[in-house]
mmCIF file of the N, C-alpha and C atoms, coordinates in Angstrom:
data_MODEL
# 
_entry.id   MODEL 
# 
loop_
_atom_site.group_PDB 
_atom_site.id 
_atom_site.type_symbol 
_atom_site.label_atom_id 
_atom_site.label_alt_id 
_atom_site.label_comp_id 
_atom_site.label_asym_id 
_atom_site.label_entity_id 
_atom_site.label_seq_id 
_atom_site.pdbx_PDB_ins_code 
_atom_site.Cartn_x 
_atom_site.Cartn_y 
_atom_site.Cartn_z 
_atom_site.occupancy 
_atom_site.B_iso_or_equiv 
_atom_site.pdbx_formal_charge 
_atom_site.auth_seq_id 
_atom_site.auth_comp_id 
_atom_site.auth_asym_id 
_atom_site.auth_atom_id 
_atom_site.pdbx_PDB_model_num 
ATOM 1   N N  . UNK A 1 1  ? -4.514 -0.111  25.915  1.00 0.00 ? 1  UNK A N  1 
ATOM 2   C CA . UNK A 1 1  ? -3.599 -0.293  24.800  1.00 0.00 ? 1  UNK A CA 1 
ATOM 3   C C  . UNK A 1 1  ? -4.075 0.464   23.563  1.00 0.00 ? 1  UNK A C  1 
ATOM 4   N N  . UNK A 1 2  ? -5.192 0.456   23.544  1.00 0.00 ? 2  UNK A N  1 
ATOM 5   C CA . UNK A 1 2  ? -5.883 0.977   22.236  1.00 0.00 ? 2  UNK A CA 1 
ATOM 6   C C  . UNK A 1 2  ? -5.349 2.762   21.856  1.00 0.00 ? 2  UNK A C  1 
ATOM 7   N N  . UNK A 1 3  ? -6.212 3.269   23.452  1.00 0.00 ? 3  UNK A N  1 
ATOM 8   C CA . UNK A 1 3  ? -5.521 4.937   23.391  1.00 0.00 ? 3  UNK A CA 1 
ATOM 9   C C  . UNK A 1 3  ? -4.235 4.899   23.358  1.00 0.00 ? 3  UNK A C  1 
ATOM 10  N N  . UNK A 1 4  ? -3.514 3.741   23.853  1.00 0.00 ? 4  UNK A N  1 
ATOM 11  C CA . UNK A 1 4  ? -1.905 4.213   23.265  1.00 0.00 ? 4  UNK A CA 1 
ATOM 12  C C  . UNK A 1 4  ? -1.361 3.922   21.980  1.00 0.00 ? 4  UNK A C  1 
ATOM 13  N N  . UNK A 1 5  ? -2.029 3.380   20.995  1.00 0.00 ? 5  UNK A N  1 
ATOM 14  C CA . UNK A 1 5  ? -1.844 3.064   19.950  1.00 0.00 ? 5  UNK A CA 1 
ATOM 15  C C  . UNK A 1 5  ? -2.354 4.536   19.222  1.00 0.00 ? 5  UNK A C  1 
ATOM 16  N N  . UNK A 1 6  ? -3.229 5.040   19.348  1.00 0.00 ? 6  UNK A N  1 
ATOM 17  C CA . UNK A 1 6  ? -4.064 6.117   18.603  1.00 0.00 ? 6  UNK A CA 1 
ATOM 18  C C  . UNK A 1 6  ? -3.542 7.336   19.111  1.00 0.00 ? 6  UNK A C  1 
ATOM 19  N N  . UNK A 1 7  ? -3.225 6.985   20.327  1.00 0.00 ? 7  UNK A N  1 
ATOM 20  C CA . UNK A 1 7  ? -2.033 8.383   20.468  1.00 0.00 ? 7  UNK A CA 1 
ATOM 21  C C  . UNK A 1 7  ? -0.410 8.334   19.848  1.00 0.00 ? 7  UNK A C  1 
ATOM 22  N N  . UNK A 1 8  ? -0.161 7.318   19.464  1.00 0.00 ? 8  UNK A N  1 
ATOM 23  C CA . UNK A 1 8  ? 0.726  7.228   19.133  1.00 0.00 ? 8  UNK A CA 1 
ATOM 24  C C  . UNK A 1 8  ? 0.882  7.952   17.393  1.00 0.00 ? 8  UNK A C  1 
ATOM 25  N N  . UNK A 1 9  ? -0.601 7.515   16.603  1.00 0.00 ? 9  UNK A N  1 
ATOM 26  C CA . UNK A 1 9  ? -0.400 7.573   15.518  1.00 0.00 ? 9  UNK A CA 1 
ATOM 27  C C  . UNK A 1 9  ? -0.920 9.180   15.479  1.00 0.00 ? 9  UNK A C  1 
ATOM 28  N N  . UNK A 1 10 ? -1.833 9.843   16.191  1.00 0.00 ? 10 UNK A N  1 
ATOM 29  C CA . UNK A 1 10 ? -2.208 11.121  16.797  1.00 0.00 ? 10 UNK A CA 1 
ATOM 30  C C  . UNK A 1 10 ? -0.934 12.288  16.380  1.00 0.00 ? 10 UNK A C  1 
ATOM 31  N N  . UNK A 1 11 ? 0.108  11.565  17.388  1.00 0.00 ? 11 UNK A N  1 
ATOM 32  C CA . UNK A 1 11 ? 1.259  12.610  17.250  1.00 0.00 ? 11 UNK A CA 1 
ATOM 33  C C  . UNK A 1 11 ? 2.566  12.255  16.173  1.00 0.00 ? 11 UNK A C  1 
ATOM 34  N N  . UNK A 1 12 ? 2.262  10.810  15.479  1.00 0.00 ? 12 UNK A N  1 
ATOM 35  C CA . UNK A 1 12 ? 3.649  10.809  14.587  1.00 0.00 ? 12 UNK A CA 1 
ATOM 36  C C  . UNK A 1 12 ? 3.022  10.623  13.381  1.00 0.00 ? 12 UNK A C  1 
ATOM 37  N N  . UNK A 1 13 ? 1.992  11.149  12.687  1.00 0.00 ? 13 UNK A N  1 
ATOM 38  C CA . UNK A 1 13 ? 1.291  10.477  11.320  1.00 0.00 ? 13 UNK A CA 1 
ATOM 39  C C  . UNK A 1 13 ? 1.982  11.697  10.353  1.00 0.00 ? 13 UNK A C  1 
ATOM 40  N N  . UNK A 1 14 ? 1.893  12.503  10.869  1.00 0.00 ? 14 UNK A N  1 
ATOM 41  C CA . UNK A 1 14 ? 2.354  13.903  9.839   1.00 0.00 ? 14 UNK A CA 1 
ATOM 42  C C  . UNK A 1 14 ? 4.083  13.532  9.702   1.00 0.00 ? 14 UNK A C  1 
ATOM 43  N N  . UNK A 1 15 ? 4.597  13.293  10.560  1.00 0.00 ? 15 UNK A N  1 
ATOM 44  C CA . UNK A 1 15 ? 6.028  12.754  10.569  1.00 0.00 ? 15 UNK A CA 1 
ATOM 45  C C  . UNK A 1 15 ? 6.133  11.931  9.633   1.00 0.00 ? 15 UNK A C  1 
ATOM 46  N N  . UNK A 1 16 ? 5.268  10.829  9.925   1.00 0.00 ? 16 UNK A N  1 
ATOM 47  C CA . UNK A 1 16 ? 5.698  9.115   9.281   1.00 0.00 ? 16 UNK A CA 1 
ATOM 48  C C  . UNK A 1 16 ? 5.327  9.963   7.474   1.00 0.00 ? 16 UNK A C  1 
ATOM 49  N N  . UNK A 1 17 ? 4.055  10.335  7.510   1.00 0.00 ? 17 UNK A N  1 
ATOM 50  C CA . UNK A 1 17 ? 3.922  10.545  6.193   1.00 0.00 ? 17 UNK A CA 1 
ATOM 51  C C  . UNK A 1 17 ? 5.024  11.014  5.125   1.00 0.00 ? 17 UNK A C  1 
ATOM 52  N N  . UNK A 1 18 ? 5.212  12.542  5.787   1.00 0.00 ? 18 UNK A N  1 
ATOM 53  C CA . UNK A 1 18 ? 6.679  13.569  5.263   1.00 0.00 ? 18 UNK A CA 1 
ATOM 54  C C  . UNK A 1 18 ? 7.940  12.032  5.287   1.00 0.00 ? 18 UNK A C  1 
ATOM 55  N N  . UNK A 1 19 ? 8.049  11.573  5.646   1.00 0.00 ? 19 UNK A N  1 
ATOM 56  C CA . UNK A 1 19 ? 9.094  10.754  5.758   1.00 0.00 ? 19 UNK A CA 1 
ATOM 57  C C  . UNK A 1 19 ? 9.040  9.600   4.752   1.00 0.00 ? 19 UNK A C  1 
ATOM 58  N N  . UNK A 1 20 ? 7.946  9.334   4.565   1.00 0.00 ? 20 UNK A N  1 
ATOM 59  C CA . UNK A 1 20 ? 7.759  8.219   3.545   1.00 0.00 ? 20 UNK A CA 1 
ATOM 60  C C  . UNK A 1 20 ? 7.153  8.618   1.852   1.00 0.00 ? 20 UNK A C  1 
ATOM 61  N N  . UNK A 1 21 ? 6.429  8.958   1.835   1.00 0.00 ? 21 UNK A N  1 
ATOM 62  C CA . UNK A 1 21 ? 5.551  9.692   1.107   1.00 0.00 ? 21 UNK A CA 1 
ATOM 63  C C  . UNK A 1 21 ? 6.327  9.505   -0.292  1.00 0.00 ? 21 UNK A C  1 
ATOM 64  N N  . UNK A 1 22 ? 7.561  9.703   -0.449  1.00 0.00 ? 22 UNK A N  1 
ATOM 65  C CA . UNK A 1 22 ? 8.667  9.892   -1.587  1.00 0.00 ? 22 UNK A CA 1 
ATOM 66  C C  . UNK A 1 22 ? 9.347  8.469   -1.684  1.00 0.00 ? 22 UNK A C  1 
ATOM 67  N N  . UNK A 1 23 ? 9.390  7.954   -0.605  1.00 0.00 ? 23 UNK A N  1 
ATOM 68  C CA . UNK A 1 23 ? 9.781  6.383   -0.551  1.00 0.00 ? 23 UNK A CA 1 
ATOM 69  C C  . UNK A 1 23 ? 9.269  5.669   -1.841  1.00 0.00 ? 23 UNK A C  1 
ATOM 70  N N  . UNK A 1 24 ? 10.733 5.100   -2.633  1.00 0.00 ? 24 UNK A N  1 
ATOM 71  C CA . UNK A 1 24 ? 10.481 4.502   -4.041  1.00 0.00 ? 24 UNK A CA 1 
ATOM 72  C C  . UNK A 1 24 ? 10.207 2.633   -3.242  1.00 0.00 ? 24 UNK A C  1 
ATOM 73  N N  . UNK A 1 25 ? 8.619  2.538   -3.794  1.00 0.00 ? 25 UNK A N  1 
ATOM 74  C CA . UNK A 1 25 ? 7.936  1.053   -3.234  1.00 0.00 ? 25 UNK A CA 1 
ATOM 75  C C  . UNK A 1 25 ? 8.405  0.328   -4.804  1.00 0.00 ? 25 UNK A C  1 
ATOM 76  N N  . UNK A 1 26 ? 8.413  0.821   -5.986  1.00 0.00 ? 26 UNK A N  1 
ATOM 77  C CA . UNK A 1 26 ? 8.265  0.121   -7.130  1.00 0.00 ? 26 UNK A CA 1 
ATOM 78  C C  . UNK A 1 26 ? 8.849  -1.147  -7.169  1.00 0.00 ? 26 UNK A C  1 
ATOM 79  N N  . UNK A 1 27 ? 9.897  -1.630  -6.535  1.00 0.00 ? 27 UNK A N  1 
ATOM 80  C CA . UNK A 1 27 ? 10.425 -3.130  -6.122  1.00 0.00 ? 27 UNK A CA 1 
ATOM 81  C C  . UNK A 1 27 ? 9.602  -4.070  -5.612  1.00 0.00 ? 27 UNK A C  1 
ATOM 82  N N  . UNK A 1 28 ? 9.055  -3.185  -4.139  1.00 0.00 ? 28 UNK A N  1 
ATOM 83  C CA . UNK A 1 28 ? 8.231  -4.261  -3.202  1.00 0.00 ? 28 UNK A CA 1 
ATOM 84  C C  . UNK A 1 28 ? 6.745  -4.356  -4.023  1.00 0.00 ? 28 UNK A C  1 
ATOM 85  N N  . UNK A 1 29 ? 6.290  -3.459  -4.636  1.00 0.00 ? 29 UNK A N  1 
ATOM 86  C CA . UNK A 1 29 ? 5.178  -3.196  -5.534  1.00 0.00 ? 29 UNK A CA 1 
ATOM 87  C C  . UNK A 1 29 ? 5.099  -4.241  -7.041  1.00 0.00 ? 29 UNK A C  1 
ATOM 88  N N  . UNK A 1 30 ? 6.391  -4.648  -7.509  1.00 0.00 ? 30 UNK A N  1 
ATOM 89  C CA . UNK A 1 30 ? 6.552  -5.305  -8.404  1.00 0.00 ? 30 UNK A CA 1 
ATOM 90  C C  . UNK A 1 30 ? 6.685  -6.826  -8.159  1.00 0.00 ? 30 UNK A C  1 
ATOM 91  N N  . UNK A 1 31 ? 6.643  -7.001  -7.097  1.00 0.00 ? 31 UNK A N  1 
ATOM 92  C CA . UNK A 1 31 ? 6.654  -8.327  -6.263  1.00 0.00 ? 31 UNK A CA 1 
ATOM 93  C C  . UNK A 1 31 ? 5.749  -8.903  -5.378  1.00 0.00 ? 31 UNK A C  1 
ATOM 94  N N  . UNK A 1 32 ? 4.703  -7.844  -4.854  1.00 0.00 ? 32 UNK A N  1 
ATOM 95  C CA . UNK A 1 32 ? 3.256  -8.311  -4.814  1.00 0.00 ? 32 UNK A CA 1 
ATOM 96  C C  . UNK A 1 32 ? 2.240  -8.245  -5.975  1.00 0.00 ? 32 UNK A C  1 
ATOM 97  N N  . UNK A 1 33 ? 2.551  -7.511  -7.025  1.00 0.00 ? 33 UNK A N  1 
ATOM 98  C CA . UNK A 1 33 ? 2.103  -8.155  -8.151  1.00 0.00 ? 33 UNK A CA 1 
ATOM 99  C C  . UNK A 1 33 ? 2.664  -9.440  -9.020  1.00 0.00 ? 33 UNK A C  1 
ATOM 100 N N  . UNK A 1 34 ? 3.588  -9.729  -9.070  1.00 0.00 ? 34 UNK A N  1 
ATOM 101 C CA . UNK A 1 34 ? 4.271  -11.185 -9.114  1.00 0.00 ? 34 UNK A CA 1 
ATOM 102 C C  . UNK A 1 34 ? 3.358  -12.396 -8.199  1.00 0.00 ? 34 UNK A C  1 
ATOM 103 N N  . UNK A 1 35 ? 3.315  -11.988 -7.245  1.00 0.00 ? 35 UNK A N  1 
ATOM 104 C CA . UNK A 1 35 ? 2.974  -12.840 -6.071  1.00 0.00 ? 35 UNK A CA 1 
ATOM 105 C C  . UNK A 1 35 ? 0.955  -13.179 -6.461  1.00 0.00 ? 35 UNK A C  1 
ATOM 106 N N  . UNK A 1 36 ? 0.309  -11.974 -6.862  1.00 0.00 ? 36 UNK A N  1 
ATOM 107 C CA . UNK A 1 36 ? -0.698 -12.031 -6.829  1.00 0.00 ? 36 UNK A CA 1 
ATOM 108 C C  . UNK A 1 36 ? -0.862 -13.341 -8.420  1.00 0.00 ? 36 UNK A C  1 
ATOM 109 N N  . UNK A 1 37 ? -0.459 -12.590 -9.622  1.00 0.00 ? 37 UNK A N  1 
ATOM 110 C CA . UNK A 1 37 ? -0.212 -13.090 -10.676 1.00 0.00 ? 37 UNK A CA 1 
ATOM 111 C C  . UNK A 1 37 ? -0.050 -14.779 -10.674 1.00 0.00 ? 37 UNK A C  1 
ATOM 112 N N  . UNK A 1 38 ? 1.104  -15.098 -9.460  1.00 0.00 ? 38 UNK A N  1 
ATOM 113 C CA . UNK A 1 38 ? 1.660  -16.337 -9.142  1.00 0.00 ? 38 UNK A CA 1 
ATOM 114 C C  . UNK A 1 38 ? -0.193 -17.226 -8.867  1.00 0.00 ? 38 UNK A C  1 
ATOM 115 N N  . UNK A 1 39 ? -0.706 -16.333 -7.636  1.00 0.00 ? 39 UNK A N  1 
ATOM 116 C CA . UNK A 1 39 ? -2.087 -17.106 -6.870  1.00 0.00 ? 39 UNK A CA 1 
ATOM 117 C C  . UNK A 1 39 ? -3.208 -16.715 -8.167  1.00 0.00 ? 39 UNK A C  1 
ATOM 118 N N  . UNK A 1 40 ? -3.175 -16.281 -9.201  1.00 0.00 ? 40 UNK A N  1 
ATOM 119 C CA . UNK A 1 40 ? -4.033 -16.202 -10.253 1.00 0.00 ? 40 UNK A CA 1 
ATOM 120 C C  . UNK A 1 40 ? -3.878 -15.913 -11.618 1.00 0.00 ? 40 UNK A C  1 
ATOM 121 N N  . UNK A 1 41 ? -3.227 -17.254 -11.819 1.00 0.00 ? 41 UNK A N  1 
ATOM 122 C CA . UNK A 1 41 ? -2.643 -17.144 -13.301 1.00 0.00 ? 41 UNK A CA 1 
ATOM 123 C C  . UNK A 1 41 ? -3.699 -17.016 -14.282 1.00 0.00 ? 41 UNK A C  1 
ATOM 124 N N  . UNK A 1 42 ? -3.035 -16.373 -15.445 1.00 0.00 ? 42 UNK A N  1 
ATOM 125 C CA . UNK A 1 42 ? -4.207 -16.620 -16.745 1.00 0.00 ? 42 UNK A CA 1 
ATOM 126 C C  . UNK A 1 42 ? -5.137 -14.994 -16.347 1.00 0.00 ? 42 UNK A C  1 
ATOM 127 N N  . UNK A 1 43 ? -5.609 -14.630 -14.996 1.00 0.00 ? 43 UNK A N  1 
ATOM 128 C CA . UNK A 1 43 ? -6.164 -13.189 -14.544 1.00 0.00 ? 43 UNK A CA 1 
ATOM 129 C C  . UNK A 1 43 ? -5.506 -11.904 -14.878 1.00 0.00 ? 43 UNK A C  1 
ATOM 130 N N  . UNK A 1 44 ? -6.131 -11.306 -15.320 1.00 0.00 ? 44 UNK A N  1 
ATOM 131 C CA . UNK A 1 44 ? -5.548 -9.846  -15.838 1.00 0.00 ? 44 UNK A CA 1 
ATOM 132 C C  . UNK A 1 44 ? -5.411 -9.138  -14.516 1.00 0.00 ? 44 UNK A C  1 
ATOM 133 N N  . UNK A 1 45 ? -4.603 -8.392  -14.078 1.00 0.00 ? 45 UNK A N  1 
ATOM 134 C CA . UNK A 1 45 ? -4.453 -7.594  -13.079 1.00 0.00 ? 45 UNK A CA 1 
ATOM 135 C C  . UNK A 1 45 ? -5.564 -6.918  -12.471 1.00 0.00 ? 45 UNK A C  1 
ATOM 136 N N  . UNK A 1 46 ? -6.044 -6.086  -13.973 1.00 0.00 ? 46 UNK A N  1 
ATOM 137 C CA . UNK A 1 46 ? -7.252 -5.056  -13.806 1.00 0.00 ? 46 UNK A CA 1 
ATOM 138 C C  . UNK A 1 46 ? -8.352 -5.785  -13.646 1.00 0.00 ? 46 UNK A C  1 
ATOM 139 N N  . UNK A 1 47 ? -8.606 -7.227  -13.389 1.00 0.00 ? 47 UNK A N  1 
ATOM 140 C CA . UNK A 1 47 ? -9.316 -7.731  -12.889 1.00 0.00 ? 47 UNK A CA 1 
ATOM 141 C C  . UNK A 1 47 ? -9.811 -8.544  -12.123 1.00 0.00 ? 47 UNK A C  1 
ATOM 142 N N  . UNK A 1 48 ? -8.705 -7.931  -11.128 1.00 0.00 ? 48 UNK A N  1 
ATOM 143 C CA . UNK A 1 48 ? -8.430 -8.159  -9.600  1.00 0.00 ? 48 UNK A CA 1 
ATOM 144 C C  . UNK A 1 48 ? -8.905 -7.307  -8.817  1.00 0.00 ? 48 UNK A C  1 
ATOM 145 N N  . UNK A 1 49 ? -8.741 -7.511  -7.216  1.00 0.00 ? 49 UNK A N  1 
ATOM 146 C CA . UNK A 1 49 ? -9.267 -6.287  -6.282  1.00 0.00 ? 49 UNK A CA 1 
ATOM 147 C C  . UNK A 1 49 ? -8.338 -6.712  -5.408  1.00 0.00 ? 49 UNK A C  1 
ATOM 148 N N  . UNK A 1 50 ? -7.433 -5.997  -4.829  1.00 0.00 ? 50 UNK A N  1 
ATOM 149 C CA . UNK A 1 50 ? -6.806 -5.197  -3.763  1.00 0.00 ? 50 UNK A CA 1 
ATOM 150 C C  . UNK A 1 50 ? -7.479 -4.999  -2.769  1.00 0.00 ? 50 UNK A C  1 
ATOM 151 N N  . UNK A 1 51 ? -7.285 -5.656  -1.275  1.00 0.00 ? 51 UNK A N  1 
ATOM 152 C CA . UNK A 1 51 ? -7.982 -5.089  -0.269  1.00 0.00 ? 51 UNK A CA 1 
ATOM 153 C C  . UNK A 1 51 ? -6.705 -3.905  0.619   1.00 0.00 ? 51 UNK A C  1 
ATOM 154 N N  . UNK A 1 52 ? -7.397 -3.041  0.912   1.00 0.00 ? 52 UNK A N  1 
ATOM 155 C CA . UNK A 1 52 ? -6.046 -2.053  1.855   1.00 0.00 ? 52 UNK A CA 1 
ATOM 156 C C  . UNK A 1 52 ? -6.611 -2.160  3.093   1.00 0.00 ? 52 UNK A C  1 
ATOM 157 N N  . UNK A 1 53 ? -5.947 -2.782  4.117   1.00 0.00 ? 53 UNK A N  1 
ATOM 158 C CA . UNK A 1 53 ? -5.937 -2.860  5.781   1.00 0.00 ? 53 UNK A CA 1 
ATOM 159 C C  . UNK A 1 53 ? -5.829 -1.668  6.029   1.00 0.00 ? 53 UNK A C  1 
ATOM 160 N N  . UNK A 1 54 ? -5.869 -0.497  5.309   1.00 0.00 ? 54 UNK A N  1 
ATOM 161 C CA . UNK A 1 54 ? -5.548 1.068   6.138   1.00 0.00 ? 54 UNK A CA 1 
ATOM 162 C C  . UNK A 1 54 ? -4.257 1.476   7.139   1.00 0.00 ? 54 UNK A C  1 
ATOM 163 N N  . UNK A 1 55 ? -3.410 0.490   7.118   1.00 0.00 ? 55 UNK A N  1 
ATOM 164 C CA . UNK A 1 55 ? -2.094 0.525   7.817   1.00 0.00 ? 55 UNK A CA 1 
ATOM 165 C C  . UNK A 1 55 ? -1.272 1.268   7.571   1.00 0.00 ? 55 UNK A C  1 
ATOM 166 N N  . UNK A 1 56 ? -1.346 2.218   7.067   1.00 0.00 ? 56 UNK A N  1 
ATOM 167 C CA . UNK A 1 56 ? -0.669 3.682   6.559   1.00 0.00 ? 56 UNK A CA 1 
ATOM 168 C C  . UNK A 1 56 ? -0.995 4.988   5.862   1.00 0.00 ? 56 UNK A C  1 
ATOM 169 N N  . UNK A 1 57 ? -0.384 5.214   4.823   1.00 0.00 ? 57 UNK A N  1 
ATOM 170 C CA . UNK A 1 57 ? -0.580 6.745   4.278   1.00 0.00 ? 57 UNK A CA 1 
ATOM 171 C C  . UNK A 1 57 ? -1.586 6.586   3.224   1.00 0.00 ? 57 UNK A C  1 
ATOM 172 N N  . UNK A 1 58 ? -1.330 5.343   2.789   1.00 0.00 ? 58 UNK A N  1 
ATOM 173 C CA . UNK A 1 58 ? -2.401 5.025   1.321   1.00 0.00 ? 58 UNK A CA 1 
ATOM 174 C C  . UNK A 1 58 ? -1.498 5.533   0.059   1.00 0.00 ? 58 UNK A C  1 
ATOM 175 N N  . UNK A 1 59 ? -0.287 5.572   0.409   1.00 0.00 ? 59 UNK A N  1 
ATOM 176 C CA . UNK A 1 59 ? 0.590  5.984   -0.956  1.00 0.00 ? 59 UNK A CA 1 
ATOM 177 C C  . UNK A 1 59 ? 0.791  4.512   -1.993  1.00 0.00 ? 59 UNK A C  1 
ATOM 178 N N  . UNK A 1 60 ? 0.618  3.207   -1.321  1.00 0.00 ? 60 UNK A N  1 
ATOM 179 C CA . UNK A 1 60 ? 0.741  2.301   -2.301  1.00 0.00 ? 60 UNK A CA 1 
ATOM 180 C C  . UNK A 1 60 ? -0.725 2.143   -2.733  1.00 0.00 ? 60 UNK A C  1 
ATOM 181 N N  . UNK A 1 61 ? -1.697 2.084   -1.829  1.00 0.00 ? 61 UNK A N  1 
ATOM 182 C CA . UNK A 1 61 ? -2.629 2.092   -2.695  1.00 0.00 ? 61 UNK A CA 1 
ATOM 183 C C  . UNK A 1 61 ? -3.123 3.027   -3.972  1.00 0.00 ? 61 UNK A C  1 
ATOM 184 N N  . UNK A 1 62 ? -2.898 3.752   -3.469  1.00 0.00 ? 62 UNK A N  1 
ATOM 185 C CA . UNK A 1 62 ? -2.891 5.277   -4.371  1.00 0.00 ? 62 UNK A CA 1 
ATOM 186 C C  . UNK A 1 62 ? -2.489 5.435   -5.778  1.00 0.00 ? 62 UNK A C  1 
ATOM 187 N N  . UNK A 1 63 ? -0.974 4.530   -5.856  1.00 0.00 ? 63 UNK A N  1 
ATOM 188 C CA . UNK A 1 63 ? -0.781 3.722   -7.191  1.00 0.00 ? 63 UNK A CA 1 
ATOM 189 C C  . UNK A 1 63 ? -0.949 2.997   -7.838  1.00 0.00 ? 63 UNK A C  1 
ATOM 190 N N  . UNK A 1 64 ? -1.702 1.795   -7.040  1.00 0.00 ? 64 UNK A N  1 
ATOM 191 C CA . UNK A 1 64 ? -2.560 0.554   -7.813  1.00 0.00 ? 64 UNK A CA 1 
ATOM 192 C C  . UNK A 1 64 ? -3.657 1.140   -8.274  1.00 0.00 ? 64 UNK A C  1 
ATOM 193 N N  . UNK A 1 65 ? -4.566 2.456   -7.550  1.00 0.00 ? 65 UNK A N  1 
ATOM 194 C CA . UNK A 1 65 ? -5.966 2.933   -8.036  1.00 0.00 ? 65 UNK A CA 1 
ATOM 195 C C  . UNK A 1 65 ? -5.349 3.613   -9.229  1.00 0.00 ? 65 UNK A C  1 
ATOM 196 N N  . UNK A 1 66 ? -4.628 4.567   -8.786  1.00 0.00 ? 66 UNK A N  1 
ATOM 197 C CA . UNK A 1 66 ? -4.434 4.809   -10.469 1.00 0.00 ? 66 UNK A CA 1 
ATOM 198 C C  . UNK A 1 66 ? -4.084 4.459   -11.550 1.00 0.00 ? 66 UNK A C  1 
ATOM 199 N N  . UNK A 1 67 ? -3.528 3.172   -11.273 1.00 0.00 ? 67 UNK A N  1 
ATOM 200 C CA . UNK A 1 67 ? -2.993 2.519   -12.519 1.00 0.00 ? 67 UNK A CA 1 
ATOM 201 C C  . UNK A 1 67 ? -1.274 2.190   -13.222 1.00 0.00 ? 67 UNK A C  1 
ATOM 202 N N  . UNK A 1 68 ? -0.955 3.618   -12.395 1.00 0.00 ? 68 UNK A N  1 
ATOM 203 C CA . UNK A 1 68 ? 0.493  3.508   -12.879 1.00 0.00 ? 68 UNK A CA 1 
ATOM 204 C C  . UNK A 1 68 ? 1.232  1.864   -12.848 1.00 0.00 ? 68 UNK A C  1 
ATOM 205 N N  . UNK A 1 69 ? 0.388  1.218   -12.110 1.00 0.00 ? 69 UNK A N  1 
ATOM 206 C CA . UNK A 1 69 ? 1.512  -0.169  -11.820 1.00 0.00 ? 69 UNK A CA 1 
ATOM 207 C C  . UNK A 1 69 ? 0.489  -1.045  -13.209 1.00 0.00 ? 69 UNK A C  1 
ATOM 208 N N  . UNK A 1 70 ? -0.911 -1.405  -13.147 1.00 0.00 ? 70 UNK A N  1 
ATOM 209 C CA . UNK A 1 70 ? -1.697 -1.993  -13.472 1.00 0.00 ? 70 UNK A CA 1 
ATOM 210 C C  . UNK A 1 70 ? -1.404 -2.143  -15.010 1.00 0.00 ? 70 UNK A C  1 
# 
């Protein structure tokens, strides 16, 4: 199962990326910060940590590191 999982992402990652990459998250992005906010009130954002499972391109993370959302 494993090699078919890694072949899978092998031959469609350049796809999935080009395909998403431009995908506007700022909704779903504005609602796991809600959500986080909700589990730690009174906490400043920027002094929080984000874990990323690596389950994709790293384009949402990419915006929490830089700040644009924060």
């Amino acid at each position: 199962m494993a090699n078919k999982t890694i072949d899978y992402y092998n031959t469609n990652a350049s796809m999935f990326t080009s395909d998403t990459i431009s995908a506007d998250m700022s909704d779903a992005q504005q609602r796991f910060l809600s959500a986080i906010q909700t589990e730690h009130p009174g906490t400043a954002l920027k002094d929080l940590t984000i874990l990323d499972f690596g389950c994709g391109t790293g384009r949402d993370t990419s915006i929490f590191l830089i700040g644009d959302i924060l």
